[in-house]
VOTORDO-280725 format. One record per residue: x, z, y of N, C-alpha, C in turn. Coordinates in pm, whole numbers, padded with zeros to 5 digits, always signed. Layout:
<nodes>
XZYXZYXZY/...
</nodes>
This chain:
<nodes>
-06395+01798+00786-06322+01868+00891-06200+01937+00833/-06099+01930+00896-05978+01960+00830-05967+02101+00864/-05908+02182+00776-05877+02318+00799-05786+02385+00902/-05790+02462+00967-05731+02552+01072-05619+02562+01086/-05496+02512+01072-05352+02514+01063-05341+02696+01099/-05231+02773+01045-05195+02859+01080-05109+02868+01158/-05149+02992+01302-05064+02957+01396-04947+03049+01385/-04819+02989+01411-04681+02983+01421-04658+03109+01524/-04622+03264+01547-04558+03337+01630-04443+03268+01723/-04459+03276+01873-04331+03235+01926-04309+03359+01971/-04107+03345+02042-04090+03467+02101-04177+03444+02229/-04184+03381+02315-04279+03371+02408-04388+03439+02475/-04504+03438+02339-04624+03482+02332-04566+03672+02319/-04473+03662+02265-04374+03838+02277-04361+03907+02403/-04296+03789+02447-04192+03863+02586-04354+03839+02670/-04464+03791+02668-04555+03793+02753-04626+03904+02690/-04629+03978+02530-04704+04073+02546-04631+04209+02576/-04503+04172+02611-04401+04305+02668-04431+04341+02815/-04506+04216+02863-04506+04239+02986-04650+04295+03032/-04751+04262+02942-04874+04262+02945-04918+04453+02893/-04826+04495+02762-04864+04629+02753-04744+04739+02819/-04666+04672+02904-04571+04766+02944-04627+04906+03022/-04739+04928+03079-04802+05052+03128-04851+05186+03005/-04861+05072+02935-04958+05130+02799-04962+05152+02642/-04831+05178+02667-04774+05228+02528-04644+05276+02547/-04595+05385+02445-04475+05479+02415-04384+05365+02416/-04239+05370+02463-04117+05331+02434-04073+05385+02355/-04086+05400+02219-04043+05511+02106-03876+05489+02110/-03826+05606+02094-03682+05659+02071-03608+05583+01950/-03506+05502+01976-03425+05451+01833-03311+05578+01827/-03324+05658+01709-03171+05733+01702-03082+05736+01588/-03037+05754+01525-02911+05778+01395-02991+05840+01350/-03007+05831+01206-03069+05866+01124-02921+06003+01109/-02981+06103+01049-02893+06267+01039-02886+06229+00878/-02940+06164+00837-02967+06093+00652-02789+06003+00634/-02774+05932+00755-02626+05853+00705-02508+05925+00688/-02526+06060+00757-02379+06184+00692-02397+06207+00556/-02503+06137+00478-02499+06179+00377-02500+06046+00256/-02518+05933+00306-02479+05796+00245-02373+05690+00298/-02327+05617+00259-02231+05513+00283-02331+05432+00386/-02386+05447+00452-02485+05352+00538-02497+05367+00695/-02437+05308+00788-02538+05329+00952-02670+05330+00962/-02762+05444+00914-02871+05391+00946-02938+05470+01086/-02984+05375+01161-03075+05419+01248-03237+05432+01250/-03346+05519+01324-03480+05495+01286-03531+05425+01417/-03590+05328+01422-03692+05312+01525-03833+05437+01525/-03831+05495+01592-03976+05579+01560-04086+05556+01618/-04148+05467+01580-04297+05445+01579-04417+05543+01557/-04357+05568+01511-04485+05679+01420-04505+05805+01572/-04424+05775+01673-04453+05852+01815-04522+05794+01892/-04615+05709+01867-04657+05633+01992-04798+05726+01965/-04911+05734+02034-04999+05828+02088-05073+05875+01937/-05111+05707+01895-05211+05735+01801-05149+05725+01672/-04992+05734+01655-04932+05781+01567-04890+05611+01484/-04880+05535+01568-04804+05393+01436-04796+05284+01539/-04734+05209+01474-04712+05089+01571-04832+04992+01594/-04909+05009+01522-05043+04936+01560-05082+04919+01704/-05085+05038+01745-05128+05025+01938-05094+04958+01984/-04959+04889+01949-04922+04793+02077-04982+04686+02037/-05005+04644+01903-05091+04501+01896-05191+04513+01907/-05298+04619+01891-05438+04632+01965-05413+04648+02139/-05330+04725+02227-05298+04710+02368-05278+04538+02418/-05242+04495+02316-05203+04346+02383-05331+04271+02363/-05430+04285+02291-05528+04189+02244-05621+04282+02332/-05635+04371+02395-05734+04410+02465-05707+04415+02594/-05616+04397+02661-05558+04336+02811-05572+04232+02804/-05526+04148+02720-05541+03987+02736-05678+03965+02737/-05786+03992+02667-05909+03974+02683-06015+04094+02685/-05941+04169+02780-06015+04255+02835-06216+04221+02885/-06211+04152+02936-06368+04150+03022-06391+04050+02851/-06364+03994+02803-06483+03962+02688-06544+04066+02576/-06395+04163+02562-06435+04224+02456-06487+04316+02522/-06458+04390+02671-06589+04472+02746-06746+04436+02703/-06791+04338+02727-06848+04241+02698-06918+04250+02605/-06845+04215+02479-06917+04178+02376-06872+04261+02206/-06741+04395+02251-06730+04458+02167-06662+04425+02064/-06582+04526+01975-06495+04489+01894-06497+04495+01765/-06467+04446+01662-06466+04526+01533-06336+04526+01467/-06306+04599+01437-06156+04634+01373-06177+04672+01240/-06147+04607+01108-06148+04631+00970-06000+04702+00960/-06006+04808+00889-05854+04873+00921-05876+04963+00817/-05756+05003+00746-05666+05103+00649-05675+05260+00733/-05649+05222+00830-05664+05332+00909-05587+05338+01065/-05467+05276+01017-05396+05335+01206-05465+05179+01313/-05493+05094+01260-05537+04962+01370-05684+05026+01418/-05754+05083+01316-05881+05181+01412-05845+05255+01443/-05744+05290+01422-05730+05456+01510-05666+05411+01629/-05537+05271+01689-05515+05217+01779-05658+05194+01875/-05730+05095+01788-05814+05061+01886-05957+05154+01943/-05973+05258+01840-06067+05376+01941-06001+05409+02032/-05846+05437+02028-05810+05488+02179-05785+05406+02237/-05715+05258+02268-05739+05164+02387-05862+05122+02402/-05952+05169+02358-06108+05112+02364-06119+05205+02454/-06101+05309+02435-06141+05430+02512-06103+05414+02648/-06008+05404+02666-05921+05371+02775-05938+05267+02910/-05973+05142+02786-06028+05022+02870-06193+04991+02860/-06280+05121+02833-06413+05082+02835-06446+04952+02745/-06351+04956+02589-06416+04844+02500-06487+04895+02425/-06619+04886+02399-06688+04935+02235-06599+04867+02118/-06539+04963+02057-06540+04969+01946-06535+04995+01791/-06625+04898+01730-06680+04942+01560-06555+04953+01453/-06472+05069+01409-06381+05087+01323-06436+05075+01173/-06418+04961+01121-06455+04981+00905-06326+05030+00846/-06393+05133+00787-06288+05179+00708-06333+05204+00579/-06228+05150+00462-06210+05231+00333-06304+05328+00317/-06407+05335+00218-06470+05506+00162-06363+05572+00154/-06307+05536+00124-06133+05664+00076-06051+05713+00178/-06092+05686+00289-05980+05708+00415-06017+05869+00441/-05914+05907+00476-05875+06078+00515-06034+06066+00598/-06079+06214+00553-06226+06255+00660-06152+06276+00756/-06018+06309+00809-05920+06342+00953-05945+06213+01049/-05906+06152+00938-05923+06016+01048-05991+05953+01101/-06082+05933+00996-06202+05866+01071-06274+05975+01136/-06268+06100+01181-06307+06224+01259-06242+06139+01382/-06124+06113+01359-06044+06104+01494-06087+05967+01568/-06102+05857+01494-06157+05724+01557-06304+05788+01618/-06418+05861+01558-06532+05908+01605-06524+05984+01767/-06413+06053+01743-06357+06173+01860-06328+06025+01974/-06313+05982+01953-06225+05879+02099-06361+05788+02097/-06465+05766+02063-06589+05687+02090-06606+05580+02004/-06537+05549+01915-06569+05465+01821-06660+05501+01749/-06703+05361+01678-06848+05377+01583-06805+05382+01438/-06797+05448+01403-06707+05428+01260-06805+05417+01130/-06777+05283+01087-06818+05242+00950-06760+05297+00784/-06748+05348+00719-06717+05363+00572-06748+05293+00464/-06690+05172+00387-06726+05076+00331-06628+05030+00233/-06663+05031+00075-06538+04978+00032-06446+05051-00032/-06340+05003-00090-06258+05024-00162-06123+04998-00074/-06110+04921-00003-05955+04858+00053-05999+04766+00183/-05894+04724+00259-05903+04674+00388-05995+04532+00341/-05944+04465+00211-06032+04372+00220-06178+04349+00177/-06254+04500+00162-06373+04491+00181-06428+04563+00321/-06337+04538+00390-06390+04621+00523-06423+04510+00645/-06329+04402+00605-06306+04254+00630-06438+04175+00621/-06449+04210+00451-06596+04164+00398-06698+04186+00487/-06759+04317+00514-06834+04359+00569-06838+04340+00723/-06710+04346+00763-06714+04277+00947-06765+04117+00910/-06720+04093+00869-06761+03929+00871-06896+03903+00807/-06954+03979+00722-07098+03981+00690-07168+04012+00784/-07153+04148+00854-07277+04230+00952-07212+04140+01111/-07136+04055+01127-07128+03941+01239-07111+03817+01208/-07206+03778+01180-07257+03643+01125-07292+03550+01258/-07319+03614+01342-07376+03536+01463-07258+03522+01553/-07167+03601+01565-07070+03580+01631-07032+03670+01792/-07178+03779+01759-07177+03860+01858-07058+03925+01909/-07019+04028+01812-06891+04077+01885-06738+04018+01802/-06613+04051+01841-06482+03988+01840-06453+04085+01704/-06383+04050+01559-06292+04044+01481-06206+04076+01498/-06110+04185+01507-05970+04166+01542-05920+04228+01398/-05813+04145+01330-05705+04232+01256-05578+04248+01284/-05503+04226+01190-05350+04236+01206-05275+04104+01209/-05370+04037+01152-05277+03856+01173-05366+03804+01261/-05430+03837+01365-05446+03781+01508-05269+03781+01610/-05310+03636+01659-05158+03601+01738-05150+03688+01834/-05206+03747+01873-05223+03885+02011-05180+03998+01944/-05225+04045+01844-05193+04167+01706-05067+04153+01723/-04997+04009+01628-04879+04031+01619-04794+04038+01730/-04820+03938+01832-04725+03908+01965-04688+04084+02014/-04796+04174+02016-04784+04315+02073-04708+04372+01968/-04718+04364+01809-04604+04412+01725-04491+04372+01740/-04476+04267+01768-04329+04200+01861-04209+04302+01936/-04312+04327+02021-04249+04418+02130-04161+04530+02005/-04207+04574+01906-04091+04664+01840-03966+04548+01829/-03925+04480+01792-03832+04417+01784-03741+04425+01932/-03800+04365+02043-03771+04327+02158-03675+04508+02151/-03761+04598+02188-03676+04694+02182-03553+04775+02097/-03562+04706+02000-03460+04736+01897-03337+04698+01913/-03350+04589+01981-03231+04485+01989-03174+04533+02118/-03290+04573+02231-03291+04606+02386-03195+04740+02378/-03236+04821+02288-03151+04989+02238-03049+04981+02204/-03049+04880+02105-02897+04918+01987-02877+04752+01997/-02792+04667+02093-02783+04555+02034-02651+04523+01948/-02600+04620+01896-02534+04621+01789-02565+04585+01629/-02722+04619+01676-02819+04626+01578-02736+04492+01441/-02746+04475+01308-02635+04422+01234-02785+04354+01113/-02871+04477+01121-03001+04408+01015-03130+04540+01071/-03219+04458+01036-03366+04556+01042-03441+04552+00930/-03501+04656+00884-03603+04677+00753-03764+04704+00856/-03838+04651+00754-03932+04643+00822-04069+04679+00719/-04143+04775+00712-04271+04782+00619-04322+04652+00648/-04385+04627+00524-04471+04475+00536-04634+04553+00507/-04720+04533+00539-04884+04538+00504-04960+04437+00495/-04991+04367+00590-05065+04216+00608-04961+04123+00632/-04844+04167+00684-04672+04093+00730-04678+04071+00893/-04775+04112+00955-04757+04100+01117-04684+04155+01196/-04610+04274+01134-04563+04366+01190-04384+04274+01169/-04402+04259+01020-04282+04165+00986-04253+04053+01035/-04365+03964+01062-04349+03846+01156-04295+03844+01312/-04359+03935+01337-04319+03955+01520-04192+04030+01541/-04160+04112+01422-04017+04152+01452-03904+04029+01464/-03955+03962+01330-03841+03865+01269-03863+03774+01411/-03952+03727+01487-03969+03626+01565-03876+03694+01681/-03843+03808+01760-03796+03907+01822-03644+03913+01798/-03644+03970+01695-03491+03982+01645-03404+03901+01679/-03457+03733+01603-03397+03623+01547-03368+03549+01710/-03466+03596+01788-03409+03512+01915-03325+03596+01994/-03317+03738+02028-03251+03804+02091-03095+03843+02012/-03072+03804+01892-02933+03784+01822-02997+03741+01690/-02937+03623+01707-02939+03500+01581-02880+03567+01463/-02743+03627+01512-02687+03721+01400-02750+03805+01291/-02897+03834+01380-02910+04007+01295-03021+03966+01174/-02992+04055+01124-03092+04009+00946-03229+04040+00968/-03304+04042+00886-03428+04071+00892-03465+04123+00745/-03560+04216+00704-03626+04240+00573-03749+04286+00577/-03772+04249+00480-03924+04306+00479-03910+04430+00354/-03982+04565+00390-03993+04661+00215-04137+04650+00222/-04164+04662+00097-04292+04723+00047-04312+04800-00066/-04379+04838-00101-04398+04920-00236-04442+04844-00340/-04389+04864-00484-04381+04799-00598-04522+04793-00663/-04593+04901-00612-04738+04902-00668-04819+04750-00597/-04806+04717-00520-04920+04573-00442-04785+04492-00392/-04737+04415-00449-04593+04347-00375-04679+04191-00342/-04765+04247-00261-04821+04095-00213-04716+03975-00141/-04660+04069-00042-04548+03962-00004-04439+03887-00052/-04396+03936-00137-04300+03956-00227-04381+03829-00315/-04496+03798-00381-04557+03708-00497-04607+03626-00398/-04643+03629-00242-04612+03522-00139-04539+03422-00140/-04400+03504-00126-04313+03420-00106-04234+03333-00254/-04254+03387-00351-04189+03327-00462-04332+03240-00527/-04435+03216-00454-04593+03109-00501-04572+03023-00362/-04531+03040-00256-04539+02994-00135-04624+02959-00054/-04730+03082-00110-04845+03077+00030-04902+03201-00055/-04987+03281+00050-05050+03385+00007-05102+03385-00106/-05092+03470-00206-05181+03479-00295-05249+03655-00347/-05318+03670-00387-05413+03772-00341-05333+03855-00518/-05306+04016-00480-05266+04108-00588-05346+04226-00558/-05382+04272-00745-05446+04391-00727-05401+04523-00631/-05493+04603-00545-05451+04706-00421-05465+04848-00588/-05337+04863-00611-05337+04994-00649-05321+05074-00584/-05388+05248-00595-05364+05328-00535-05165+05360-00539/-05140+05403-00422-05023+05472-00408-04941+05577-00295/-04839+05544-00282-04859+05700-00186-04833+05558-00034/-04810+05467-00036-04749+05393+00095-04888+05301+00127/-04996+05407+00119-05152+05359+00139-05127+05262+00234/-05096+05284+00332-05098+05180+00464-05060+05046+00469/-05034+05032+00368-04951+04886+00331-05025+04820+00212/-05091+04867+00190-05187+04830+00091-05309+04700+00096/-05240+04624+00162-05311+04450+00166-05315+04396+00028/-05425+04402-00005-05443+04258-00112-05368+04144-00099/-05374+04085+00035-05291+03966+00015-05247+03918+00182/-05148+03861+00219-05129+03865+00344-05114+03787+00394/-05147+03800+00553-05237+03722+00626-05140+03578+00658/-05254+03493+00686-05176+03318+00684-05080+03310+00810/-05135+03354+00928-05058+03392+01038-04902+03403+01043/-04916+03562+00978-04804+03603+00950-04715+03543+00824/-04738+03517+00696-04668+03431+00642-04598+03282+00673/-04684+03233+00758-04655+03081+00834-04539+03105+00912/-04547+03236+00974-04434+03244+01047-04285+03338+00997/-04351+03357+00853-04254+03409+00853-04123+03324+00730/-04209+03249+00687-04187+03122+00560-04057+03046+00546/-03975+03084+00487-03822+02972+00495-03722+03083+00608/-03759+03200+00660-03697+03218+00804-03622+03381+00759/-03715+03455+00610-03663+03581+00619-03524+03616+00531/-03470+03723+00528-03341+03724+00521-03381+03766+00353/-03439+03879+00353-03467+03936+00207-03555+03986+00205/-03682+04007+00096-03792+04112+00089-03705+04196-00014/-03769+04320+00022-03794+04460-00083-03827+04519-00136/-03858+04544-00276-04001+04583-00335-03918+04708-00364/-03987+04833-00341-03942+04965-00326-04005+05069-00420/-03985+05157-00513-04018+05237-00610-04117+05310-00549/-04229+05331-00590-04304+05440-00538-04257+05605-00526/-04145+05591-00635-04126+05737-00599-04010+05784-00530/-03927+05625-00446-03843+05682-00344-03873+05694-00233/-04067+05608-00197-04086+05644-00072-04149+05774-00061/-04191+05892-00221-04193+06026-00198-04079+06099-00129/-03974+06027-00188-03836+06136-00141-03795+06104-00001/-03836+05957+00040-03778+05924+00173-03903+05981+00297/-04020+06022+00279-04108+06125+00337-04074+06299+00342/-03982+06340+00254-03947+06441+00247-03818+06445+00335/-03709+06329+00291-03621+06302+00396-03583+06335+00512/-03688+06243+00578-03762+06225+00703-03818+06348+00751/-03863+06430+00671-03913+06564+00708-03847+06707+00757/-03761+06684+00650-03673+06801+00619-03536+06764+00721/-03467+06617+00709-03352+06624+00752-03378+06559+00935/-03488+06508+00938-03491+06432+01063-03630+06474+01179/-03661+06591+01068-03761+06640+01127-03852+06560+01221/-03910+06438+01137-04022+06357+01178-04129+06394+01079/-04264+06367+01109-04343+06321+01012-04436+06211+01034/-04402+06166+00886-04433+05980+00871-04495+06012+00774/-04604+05874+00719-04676+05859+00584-04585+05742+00511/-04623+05790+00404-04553+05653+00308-04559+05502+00317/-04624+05462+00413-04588+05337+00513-04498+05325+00562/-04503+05427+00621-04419+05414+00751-04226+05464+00709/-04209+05496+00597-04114+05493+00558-04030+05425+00463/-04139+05322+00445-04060+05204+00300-03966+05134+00359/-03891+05098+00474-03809+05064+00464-03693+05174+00420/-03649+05312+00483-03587+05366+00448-03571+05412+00296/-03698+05398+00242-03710+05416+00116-03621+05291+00027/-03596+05227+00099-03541+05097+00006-03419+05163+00022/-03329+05162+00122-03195+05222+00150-03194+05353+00069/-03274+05406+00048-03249+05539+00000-03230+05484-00218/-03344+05392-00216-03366+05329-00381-03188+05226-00393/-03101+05249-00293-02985+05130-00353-02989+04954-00322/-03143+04928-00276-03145+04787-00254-03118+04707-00215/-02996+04755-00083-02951+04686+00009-02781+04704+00004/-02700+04738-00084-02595+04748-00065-02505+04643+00014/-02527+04544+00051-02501+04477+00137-02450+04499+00237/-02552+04638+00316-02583+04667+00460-02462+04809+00415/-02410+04818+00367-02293+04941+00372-02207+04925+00475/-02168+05036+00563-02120+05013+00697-02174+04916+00827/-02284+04866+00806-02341+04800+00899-02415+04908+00986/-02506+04824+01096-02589+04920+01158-02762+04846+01120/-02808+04950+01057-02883+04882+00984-03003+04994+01079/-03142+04935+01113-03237+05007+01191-03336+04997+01058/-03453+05099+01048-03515+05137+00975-03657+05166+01052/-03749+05058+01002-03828+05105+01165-03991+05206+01053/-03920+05271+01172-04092+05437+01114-04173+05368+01170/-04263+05298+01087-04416+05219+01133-04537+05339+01185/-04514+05456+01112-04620+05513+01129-04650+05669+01028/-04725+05747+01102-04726+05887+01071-04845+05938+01062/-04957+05858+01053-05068+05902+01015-05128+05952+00858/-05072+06112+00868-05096+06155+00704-05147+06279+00720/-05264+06303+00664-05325+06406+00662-05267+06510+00562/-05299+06638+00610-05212+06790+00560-05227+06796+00420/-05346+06737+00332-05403+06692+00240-05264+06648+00153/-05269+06523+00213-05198+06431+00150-05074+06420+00168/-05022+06488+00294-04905+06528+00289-04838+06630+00218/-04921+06739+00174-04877+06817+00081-04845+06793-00118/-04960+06655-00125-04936+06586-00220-04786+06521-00246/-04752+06476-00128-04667+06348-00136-04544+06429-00132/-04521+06565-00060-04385+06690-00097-04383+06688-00218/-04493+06756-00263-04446+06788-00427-04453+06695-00514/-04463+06568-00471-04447+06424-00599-04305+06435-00532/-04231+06436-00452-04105+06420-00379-04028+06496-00426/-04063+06599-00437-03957+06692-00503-03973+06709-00666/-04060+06650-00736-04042+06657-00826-03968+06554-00896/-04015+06395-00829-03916+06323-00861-03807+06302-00834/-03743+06426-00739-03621+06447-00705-03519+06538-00772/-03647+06601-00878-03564+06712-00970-03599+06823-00881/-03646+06888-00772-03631+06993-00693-03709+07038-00769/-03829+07018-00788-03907+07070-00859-03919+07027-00970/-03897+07149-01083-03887+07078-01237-03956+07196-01264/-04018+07142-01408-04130+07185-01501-04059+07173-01636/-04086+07326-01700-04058+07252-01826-04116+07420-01948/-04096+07418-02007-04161+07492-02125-04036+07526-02226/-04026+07676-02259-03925+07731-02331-03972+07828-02466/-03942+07813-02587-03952+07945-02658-03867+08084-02647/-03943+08193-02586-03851+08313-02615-03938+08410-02712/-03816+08512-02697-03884+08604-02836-03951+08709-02725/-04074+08737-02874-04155+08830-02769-04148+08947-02785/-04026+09021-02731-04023+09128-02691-03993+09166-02553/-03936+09292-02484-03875+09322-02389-03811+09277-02283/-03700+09209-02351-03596+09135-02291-03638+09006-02280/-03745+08917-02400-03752+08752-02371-03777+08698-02251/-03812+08793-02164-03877+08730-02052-03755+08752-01931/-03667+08840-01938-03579+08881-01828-03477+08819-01876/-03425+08774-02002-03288+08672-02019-03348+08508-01999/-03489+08461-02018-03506+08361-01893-03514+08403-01736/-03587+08454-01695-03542+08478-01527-03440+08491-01497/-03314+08572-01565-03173+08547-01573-03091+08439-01524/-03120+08411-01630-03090+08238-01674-03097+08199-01571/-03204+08160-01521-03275+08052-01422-03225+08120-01250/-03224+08280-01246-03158+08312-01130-02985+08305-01086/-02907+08280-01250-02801+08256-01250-02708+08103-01184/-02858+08052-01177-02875+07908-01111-02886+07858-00955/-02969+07972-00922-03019+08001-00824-03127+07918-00778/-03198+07875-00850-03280+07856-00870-03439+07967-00866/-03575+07924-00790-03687+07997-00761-03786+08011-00849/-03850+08073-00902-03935+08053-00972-04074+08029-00924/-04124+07949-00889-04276+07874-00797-04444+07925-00898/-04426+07898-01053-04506+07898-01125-04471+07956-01323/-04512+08072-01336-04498+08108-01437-04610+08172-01522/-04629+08090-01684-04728+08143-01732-04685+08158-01935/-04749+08209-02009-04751+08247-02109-04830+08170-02219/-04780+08127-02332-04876+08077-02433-04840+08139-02580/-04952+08180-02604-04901+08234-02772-05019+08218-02906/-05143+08229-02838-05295+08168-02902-05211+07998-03018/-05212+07932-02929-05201+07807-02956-05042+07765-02986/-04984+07814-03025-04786+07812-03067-04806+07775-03210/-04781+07675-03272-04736+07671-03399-04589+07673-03424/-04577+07772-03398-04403+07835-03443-04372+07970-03516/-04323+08009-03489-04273+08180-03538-04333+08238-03490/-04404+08350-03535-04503+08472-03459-04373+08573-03337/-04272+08541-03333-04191+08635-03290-04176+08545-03174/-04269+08463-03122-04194+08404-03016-04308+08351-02936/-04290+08337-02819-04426+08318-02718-04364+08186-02595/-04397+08079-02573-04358+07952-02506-04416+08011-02379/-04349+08014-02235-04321+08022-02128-04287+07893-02084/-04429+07861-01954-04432+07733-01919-04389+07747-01762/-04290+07717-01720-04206+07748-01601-04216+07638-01500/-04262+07682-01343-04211+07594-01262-04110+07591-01204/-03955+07556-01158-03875+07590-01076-03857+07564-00908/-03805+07567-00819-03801+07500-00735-03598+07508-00759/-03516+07434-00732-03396+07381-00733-03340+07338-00538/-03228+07369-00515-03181+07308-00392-03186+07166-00414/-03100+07089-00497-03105+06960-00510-03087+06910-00653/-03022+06767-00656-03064+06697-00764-02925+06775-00828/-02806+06810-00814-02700+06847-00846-02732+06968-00939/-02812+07103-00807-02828+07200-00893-02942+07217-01015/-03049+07062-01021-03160+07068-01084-03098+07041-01233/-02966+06948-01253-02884+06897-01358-02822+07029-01409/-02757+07138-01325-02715+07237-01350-02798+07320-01428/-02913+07373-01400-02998+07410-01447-03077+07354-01569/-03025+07293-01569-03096+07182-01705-03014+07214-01842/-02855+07149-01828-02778+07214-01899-02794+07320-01918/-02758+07466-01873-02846+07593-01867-02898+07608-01981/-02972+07603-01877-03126+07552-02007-03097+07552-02153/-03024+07429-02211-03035+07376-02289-02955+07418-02413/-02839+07478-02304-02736+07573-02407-02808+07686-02455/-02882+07766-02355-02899+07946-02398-03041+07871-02517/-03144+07753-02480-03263+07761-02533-03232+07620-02640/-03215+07568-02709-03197+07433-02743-03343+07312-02785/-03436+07399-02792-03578+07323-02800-03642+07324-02677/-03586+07409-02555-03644+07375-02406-03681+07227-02417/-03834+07192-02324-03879+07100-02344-03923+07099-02168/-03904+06929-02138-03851+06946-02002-03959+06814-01944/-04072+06852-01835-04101+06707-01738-04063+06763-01646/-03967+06615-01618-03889+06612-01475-03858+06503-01467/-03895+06403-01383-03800+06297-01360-03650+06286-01355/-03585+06190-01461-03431+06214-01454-03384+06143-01400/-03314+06212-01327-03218+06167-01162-03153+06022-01259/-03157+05928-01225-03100+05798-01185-02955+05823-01129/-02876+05832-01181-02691+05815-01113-02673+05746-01026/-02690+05604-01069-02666+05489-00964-02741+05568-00810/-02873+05592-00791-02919+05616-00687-02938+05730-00594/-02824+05843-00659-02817+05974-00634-02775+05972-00475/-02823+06019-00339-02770+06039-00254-02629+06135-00215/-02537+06082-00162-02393+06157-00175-02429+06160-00060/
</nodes>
């Protein structure tokens, strides 16, 4: 028996699931990113990360549960998910009276899977990564009782579609789109969207450099499966991606992006501070690429940046600030010898207030110093306005102390935001 051909996304199966979830999901806002007064770039955000249950997932669980509404009433759902496709489908389950069973990751935020529980889902904990959650749906339904759904189901993607349809529908100026990749469904149904509503406009896929499954996809030319390291753009974190979505997306995309892990810290802070959204490190790798230099291409274009999603717990959002600002220089660390008297301690605070610069964390070592008894190492945290004044302060530094000893990530030139 010959194997299953993978099925091909049309716009079609799109514009029918535009029509199918139009009651039942957010029209999220496309606006100017407040980030391009400050780079050579048009960028705009699609914001996703506003739709109820916080990511673009809903609309491809809304479309696969209208379309077969009375079976999966019926006979119930299971959703293997990272986190926002169960958290989509407890609330259209909810909604449309579907049972359904969310597997998730042991590692997933206790927030979240609280929140799939809160809307009536049955929530499973299993695993290491989406593809043992997979494992386990397809083990504990062996008989075929209830319905499978992931992200490379043609209903999944056709409803991820609909972001495209509107992108083009908002801004058809639109010139290129960045797109997070995870399983690539989200990437497929855009590119299928885009490419028919202006032939013109580009397409990309980002992802993060830690799991560049798509990315070793496309240069092997068919899926092939890469280790899921931990990182901060959890949500995107597919082992390997789905046949669906690669089939359709194969020979057709403009460019992939493999994106630094530590610009999608700074492009979460970004997003925070200047655009006052909040997104998880998914949901911001495309901007994170624009922000890492990768696209110089798109200079003066109108380039859309689509926010997949904002599901990040206070936890982990507070993690992902201070990896952000540290690899931004805002926050720098570093360790000084002064002399221990009177003054050693007030001609560093000096120093460092002459900067204007905060002091966040300050402590003392003198037990353990193999140096001069006249001198005691002060291990300093700063906080800095930006990468400009963190360089300022560095120099500083380096003149009044000359053995100052410094962790900080060093600002990159080429990629400095102007």
């Amino acid at each position: 028996m010959e194997p299953e051909r993978p099925h091909v996304l049309t716009f079609n199966e799109i514009k029918q699931a535009a029509e199918r979830i139009e009651d039942g999901i957010i029209h999220t806002p496309l606006c100017e990113a407040k980030i391009s007064k400050y780079m050579d770039y048009n960028i705009y955000l699609k914001c996703d990360n506003l739709q109820y249950t916080g990511s673009c997932s809903e609309r491809g669980i809304r479309n696969a549960f209208v379309a077969l509404n009375d079976e999966m009433s019926e006979r119930g759902v299971i959703v293997p998910s990272n986190g926002n496709m169960a958290l989509g489908a407890a609330y259209q389950g909810h909604l449309l009276n579907i049972p359904v069973t969310a597997v998730l990751p042991e590692r997933c935020p206790p927030s979240l899977s609280q929140r799939c529980a809160e809307l009536g889902a049955h929530v499973v904990l299993v695993g290491e990564t989406v593809e043992d959650a997979v494992c386990y749906a397809n083990k504990t339904n062996r008989d075929g009782s209830q319905i499978i759904l992931t992200s490379d189901d043609p209903l999944v993607m056709a409803g991820l579609g609909t972001v495209g349809v509107e992108i083009i529908t908002q801004l058809p100026e639109t010139d290129a789109v960045i797109v997070p990749v995870a399983s690539g469904g989200l990437l497929a149904a855009t590119l299928v969207a885009c490419k028919k509503l202006k032939c013109t406009c580009l397409v990309y896929g980002a992802e993060c450099a830690k799991v560049p499954k798509m990315m070793k996809a496309l240069q092997s030319g068919y899926p092939v499966s890469v280790p899921v390291i931990p990182n901060i753009a959890q949500g995107l974190s597919s082992a390997v991606v789905g046949e669906n979505a690669f089939a359709t997306i194969k020979g057709r995309l403009d460019r992939m992006l493999v994106v630094d892990e530590a610009y999608i810290a700074r492009a979460v802070i970004n997003v925070l501070e200047r655009e006052r959204l909040v997104a998880d490190g998914a949901g911001v790798c495309a901007l994170a690429a624009v922000m890492q230099g990768l696209v110089p291409e798109l200079r003066g274009k109108r380039a859309v940046c689509v926010i997949s999603g904002g599901n990040i717990d206070s936890g982990r959002l507070s993690r992902t600030i201070h990896r952000g600002l540290g690899v931004s220089g805002r926050l720098m660390r570093f360790a000084v010898p002064v002399p221990d008297h009177c003054k050693g301690l007030e001609v560093l605070a000096e120093a460092i207030a002459d900067k204007r610069a905060v002091i966040k964390s300050f402590g003392t070592e003198q037990i353990w110093v193999h140096s001069d008894i006249g001198s005691t190492w002060a291990n300093v945290v700063v906080e800095t306005a930006n990468e400009e004044n963190a360089l300022a302060l560095k120099e500083h530094l380096r003149n009044l102390y000359p053995t100052v000893k410094f962790a900080v990530f060093d600002v990159d030139e080429k990629h400095k935001m102007r």
